[in-house]
N, C-alpha and C positions, 0 to 999 in steps of 0.2 A: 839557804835551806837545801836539803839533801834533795837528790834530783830533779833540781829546777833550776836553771843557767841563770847565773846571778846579774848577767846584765842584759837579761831580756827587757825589752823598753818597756813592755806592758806588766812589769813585774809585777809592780805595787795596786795597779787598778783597781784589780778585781777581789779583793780580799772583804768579801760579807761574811764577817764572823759568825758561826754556824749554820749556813748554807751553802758554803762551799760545798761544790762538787770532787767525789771522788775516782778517778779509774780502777777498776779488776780488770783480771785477764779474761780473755776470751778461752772459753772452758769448750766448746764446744769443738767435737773431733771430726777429723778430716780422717776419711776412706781410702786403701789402697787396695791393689792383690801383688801377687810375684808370678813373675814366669820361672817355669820349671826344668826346662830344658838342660840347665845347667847341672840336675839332680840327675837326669839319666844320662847328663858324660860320664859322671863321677861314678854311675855304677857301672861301666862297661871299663872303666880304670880299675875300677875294685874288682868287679869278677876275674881281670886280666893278671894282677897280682895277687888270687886264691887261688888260682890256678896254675902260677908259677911255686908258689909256696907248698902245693900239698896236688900230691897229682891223684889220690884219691878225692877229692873237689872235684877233679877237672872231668874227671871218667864219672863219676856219676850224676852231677848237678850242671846239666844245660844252662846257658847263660841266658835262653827265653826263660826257666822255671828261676831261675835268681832275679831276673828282671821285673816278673811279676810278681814275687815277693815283695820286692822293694817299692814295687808302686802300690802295691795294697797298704805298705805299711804307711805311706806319702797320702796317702787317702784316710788313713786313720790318723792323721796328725791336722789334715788341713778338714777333716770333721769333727774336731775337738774344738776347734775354733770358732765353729758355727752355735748362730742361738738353736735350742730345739725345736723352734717355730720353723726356721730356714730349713735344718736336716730334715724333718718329715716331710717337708714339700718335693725332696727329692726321695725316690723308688730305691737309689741304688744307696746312696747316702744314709737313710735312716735302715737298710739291712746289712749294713760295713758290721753293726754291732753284733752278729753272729759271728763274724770273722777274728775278733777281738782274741779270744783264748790260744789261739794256734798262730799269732804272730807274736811268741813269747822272746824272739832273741832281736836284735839289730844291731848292723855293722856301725862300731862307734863313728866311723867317718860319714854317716848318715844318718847316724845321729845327732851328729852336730849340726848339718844343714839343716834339720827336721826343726831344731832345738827355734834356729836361729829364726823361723816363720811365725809370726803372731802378732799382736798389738804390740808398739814403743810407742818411745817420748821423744818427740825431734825437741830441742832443745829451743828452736824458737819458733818452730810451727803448729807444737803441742800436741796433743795426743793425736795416733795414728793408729786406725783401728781396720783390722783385716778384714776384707770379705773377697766372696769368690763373683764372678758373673752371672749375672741371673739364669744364664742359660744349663748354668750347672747344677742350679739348684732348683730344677724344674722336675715335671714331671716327666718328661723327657728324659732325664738320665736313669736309666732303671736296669734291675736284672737279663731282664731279654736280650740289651744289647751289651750295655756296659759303654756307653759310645754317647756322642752330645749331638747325635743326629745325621743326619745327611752332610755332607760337605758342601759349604756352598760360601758366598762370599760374607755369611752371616754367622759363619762356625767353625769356618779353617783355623782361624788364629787361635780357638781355643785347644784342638788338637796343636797346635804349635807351640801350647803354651804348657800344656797340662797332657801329662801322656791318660790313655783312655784307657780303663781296666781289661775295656771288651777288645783292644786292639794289640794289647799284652797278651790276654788270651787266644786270639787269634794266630797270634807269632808261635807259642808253641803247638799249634795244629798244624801248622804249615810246617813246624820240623817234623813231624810226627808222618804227615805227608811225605813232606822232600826225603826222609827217610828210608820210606815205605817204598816208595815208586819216584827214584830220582829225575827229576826234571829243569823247568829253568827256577832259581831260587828266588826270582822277583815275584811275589804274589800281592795278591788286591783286594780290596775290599769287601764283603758282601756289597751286591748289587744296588743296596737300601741304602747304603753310605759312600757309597763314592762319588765324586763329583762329576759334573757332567763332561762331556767333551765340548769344549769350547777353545781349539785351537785350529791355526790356519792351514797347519800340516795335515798330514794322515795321521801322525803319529796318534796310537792314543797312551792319556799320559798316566803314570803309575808311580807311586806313594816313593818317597826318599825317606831318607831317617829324620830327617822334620816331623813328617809325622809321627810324636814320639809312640816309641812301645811298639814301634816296626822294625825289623829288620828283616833281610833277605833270608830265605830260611836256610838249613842247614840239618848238615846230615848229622846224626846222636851216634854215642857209644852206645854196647848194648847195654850199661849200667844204667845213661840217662835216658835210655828208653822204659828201665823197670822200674825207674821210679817217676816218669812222666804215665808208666799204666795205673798209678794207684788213683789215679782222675777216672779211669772207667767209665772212659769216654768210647761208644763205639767207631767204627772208621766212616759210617756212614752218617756222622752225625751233622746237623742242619745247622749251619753257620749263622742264621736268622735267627736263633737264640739262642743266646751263649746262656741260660739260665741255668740249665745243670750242669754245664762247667762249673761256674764259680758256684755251683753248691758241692762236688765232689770237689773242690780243689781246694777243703779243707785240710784233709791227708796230706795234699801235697804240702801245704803252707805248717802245716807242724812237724811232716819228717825235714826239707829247710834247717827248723828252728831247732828240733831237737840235733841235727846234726853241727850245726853253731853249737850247740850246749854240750855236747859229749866228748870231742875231739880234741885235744890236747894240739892243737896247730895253730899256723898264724889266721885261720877262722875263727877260733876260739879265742886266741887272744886279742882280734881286733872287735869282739862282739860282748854287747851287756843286754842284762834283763831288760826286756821291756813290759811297762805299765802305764797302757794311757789311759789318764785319768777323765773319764766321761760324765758328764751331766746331762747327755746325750742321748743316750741308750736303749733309753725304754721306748718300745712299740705299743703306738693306742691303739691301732685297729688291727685286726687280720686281713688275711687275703690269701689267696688262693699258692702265691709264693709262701707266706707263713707258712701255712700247712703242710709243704713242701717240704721246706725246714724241716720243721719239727719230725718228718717223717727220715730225715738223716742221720745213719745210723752215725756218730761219732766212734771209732774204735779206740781214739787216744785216749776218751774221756777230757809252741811258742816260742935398734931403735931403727935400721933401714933395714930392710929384707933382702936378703940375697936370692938371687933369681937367674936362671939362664934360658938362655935361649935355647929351643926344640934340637937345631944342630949343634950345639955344643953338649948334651948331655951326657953322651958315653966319656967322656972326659972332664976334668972339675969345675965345676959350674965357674962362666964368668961372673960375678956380681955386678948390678949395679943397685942408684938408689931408686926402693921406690916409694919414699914418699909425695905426700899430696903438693901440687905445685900451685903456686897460690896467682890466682886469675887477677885482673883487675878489677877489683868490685868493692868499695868502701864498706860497704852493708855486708860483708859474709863474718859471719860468727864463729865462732871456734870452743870446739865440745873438748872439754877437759880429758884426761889421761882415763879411759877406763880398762880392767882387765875381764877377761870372760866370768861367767859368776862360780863360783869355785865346785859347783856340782857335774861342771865339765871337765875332764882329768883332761884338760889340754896336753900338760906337759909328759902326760906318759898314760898311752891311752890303752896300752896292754894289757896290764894288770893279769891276774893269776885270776886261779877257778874258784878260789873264796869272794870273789867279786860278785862272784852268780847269786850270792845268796843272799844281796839286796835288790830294792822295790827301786827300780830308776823311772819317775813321774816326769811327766814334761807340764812346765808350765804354759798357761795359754800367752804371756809377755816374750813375745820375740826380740829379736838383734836391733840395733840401732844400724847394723849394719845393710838392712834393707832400706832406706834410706839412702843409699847410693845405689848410681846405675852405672853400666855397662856399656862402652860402644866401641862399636868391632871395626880396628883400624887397619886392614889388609885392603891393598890398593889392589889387589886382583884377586880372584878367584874360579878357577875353571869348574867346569861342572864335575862335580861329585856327587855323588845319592848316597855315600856314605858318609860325608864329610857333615855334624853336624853345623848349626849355622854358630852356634855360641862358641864354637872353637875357633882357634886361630889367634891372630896378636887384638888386644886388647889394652883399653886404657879404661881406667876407673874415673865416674867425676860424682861430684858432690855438691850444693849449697850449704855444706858445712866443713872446717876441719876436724879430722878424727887422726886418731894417732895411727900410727904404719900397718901394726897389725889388723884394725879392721880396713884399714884399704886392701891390706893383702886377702884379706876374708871376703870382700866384698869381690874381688876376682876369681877367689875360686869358686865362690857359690852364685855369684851373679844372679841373685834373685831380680834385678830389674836390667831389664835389656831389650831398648829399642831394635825391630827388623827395621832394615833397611840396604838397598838395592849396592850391592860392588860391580863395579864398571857394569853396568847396566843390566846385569844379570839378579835376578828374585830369587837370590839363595835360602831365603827363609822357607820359600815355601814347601808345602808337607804334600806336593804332587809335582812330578819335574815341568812338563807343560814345555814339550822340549828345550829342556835342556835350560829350563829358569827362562829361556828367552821369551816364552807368551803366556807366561801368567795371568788369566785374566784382569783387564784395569779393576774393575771392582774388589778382586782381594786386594788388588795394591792399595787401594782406599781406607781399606779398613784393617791392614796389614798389624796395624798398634791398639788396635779396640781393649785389648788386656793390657798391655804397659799403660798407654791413659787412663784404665778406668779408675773411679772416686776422684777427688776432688785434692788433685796430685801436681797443679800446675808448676805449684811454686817449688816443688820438690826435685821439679826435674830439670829445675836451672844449674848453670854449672862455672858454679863460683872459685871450684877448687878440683883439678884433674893428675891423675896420674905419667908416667912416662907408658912404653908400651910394654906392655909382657906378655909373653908367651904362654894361652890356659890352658894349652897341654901338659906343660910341664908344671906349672905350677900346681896341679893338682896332684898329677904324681909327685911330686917333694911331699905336698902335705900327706898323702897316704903314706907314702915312706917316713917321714916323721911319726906317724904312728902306728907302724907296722913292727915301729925298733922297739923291743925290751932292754929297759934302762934297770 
């Protein structure tokens, strides 16, 4: 009989005609999230080639006002995803839906990561349904600050995980500053969110780019200063609530989008409409931010890969292979040949300005490729505060096989990736604590509290792994691959 081993001894026993028993499958879904870090390399790649491509980009759009474009729009995909019971529980989460009109364009190389986050189907672990940390969907995260609280050994990891709107916004105050009255370019926290001092030096310690949506500030053209004033924002404004920032920095977020939309450049050719489709949207109550709102004037009325290594790039790439190498393990499964779903222009992501004038929806069904994780195979690392932790050589591993392309996908976007310590050094962390070396042991405890979270145990065994590759480069091939009009 079909699936039942024909010389099982207990074959024949048990056969009570019509009271056999039947098995179904276990229908019931298992929980994940994604770490994000990998989202804001790829936009410090991408702002890096619009700014070699088109030198009007460069002189007037600061890489802080790109940057926090891009995480507004990363905040309006992973709030699509949410039930509406979860979004209203969060402050900052259920007013994202005022933001919605004036993130009308996005760069298709982010929106393929965007695409790839949501609910799948592991193929023998069964449905896999996204959520965020509860700490994000609290009341805790809201307007005022735009931040997930205090830093402490109970919320670093999610600034390490998940860059924070309030701390995008902060980077471009600090160029606006370091502009203004040039000084040292490493700045810090509002006082309410930064972590305590708990190390053995004098030192005290100060934010790396872990913390995502930080960086050291920097000095503006006078072009990205006139369009970082259409925030009207004054110089003396109060860091302890960013609330009418992100209510003026509507203007900013549709001049962005209309400049994506008008320009005849490799900006425009790397960028399509965006429409995220919300079930989400609607506000029950008011409040004192509502009425804020509403008092805003709006003026706009949006089969192996070839791969090389970082120092061979200025000359032709060496190749090797990188498919999945197959672990010892009898039980690992293997997921059939799939291709991207055909409403991703994978193969020619340019397109011409007739493209603008369709509706591009994201559905809530993510990658299969989130399903594979990330570990960072660099046998040293010196300190750097700019170097982020998700860069450097890496290998992909699996409990399932996938065919080349999503391994190669699974490296550039690296939605799941274990922190963990190189030659003894805490590169992960989103505060140096001199120099990684005295991190306190409690973050080191809870370092993975986002890669662990949901009910992911069996997900993160590793049946099936990569060779190492290089994620600097490989993200620029992929940006270069769709930067070329074919």
């Amino acid at each position: 009989m079909e699936g039942k081993p024909l010389t099982d001894p207990l074959d024949s026993y048990f056969v009570i005609p019509g009271n056999n028993l039947s098995l179904t499958g276990n229908v019931l879904a298992q929980h994940f999230t994604v770490t994000t870090d990998s989202y804001i390399s790829l936009c410090f790649h991408l702002y890096e080639l619009l700014c070699a491509e088109d030198s009007r980009f460069k002189d007037e759009v600061p890489e802080s006002a790109f940057q926090y474009y891009a995480i507004m729009l990363l905040w309006q995909r992973l709030r699509q995803l949410l039930p509406l019971s979860v979004v209203r529980s969060s402050p900052f989460l259920d007013k994202l839906s005022y933001f919605e009109e004036h993130l009308m364009m996005i760069p298709r190389p982010l929106e393929i990561y965007l695409k790839g986050i949501g609910n799948f189907r592991h193929p023998y672990l069964g449905e896999m349904r996204f959520q965020l940390p509860s700490a994000i969907t609290s009341q805790k995260f809201d307007l005022t600050t735009g931040a997930f609280g205090k830093i402490t050994d109970k919320t670093h990891f999610l600034y390490e995980a998940f860059p924070a709107p309030g701390v995008a916004a902060l980077r471009i105050l600090a160029d606006l500053k370091h502009t203004n009255s040039p000084g040292d370019p490493i700045w810090d926290l509002p006082q309410h969110l930064r972590p305590d001092h708990e190390v053995k030096t004098n030192q005290v310690p100060m934010p790396t780019i872990n913390l995502l949506g930080w960086f050291p500030a920097q000095s503006l053209t006078d072009g990205q200063v006139r369009l970082l004033k259409t925030l009207g924002i004054p110089n003396d404004h109060s860091e302890d609530d960013m609330s009418i920032f992100f209510l003026n920095s509507c203007k900013l977020l549709r001049t962005i989008s209309e400049y994506f939309w008008s320009h005849k450049t490799v900006a425009s050719r790397l960028t399509s409409p965006l429409t995220f489709q919300f079930g989400t949207s609607a506000i029950s109550t008011t409040s004192s931010t509502d009425e804020v709102i509403k008092k805003v004037k709006l003026e706009e009325s949006s089969s192996s890969t070839v791969i090389a290594t970082k120092e061979t790039s200025t000359s032709k790439p060496v190749s090797f292979e990188f498919a999945l190498a197959d672990l010892p393990a009898s039980t690992s499964k293997e997921l059939s040949s799939q291709q991207f779903p055909e409403n991703i222009p994978v193969n020619n992501f340019c397109g011409d300005s007739t493209r603008f004038g369709s509706v591009n929806s994201m559905s809530t069904t993510g990658s299969i490729v989130q399903g594979l994780w990330i570990k960072k195979v660099d046998v040293d690392k010196p300190f750097d505060r700019y170097a982020l932790y998700c860069e450097g050589k890496i290998s992909v591993f699996s409990t399932m096989k996938v065919t080349d392309n999503f391994a190669t996908g699974g490296a550039v976007t690296a939605y799941r990736m274990p922190k963990e310590p190189i030659d003894n050094q805490h590169c992960w962390s989103c505060y140096d604590y001199n120099s990684y070396k005295e991190v306190p042991e409690s973050w080191i405890h809870t370092r993975n509290e986002v890669y662990n979270l949901g009910s992911i145990h069996e997900l993160n065994q590793s049946m099936w792994f990569t060779g190492a590759a290089d994620k600097w480069l490989l993200q620029h091939l992929f940006l270069e691959k769709h930067a070329t009009v074919k």
